[in-house]
C-alpha positions as CSV (number, residue, x, y, z in Angstrom):
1,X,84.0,52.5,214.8
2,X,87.4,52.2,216.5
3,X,89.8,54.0,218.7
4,X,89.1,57.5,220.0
5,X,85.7,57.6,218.8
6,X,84.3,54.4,220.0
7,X,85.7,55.4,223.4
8,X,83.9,58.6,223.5
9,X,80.7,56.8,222.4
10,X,81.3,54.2,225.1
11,X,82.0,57.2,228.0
12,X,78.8,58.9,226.6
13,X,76.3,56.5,227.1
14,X,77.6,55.5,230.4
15,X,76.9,58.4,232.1
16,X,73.4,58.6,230.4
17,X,72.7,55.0,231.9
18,X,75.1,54.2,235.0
19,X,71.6,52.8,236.7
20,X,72.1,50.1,233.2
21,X,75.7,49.4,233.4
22,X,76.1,48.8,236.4
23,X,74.0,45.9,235.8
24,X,75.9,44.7,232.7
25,X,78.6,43.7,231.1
26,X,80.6,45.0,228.1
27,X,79.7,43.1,225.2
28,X,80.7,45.4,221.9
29,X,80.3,48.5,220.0
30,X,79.3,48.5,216.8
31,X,78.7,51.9,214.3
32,X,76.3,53.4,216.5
33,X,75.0,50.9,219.0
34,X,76.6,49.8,222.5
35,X,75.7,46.1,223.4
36,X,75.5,45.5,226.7
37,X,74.3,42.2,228.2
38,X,72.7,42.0,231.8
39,X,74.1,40.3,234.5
40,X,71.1,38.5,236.0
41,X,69.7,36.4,233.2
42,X,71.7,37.3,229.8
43,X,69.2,40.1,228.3
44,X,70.8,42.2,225.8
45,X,70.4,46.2,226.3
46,X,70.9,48.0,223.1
47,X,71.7,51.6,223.2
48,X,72.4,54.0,220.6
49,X,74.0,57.2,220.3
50,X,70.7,58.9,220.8
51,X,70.5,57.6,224.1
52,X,67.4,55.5,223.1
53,X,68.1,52.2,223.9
54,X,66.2,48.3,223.4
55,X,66.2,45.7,225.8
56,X,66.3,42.1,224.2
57,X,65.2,39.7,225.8
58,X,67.9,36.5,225.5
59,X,65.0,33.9,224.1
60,X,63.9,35.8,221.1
61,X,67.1,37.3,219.7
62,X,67.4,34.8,217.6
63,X,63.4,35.3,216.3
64,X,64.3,39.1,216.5
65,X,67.7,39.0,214.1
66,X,65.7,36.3,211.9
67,X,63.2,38.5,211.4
68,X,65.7,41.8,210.4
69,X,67.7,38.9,208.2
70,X,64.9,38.1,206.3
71,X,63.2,41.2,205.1
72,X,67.2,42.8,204.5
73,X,67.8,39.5,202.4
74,X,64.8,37.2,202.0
75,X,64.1,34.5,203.3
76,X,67.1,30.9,203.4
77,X,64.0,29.1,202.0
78,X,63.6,31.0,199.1
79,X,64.6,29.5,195.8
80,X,66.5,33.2,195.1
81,X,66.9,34.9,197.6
82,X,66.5,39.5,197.3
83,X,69.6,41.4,199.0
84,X,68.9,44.2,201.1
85,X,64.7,45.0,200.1
C-alpha cells in the first residue's frame, strides 16, 4: 500500500482515534493495518481499516508474532517445516 491510498488510510483512522494518536507515534502502514506505537511505555496499537484495532503490549510481541509464525509455517524446530497451514 503506497502513495495516495496509504495516505487516505492513514487520514481515516486518525480521525476515528485522535484520543490514540495523539498518544503515539507513526510507526508504518502495512496492507490494511496502521502501526502505531505509544509514547509512554512502547505498546503497539494496531488498527485496521475497519476501525477495530489491538493493543500489544511491548513484552509479548515477540510470543504473539511467534505464535502467528508458527502455525502460518511450523515450528524452526521442526525437522520439515509446513508453509502457510
Amino acid at each position: 500500500m503506497f502513495g495516495e491510498h496509504k495516505e487516505k488510510f492513514v487520514q481515516m483512522n486518525i480521525e476515528n482515534f485522535q484520543e490514540l494518536i495523539d498518544i503515539s507515534d507513526y510507526v508504518d502502514v502495512v496492507e490494511e493495518y496502521l502501526i502505531r506505537k505509544f509514547k509512554d511505555g512502547g505498546n503497539y496499537i494496531i488498527i485496521d481499516s475497519y476501525g477495530d484495532f489491538l493493543i500489544l503490549d511491548r513484552d509479548n510481541v515477540d510470543n504473539v508474532f511467534s505464535t502467528i509464525w508458527n502455525d502460518l509455517y511450523g515450528s524452526i524446530s521442526e525437522e520439515i517445516p509446513y508453509v502457510l497451514n
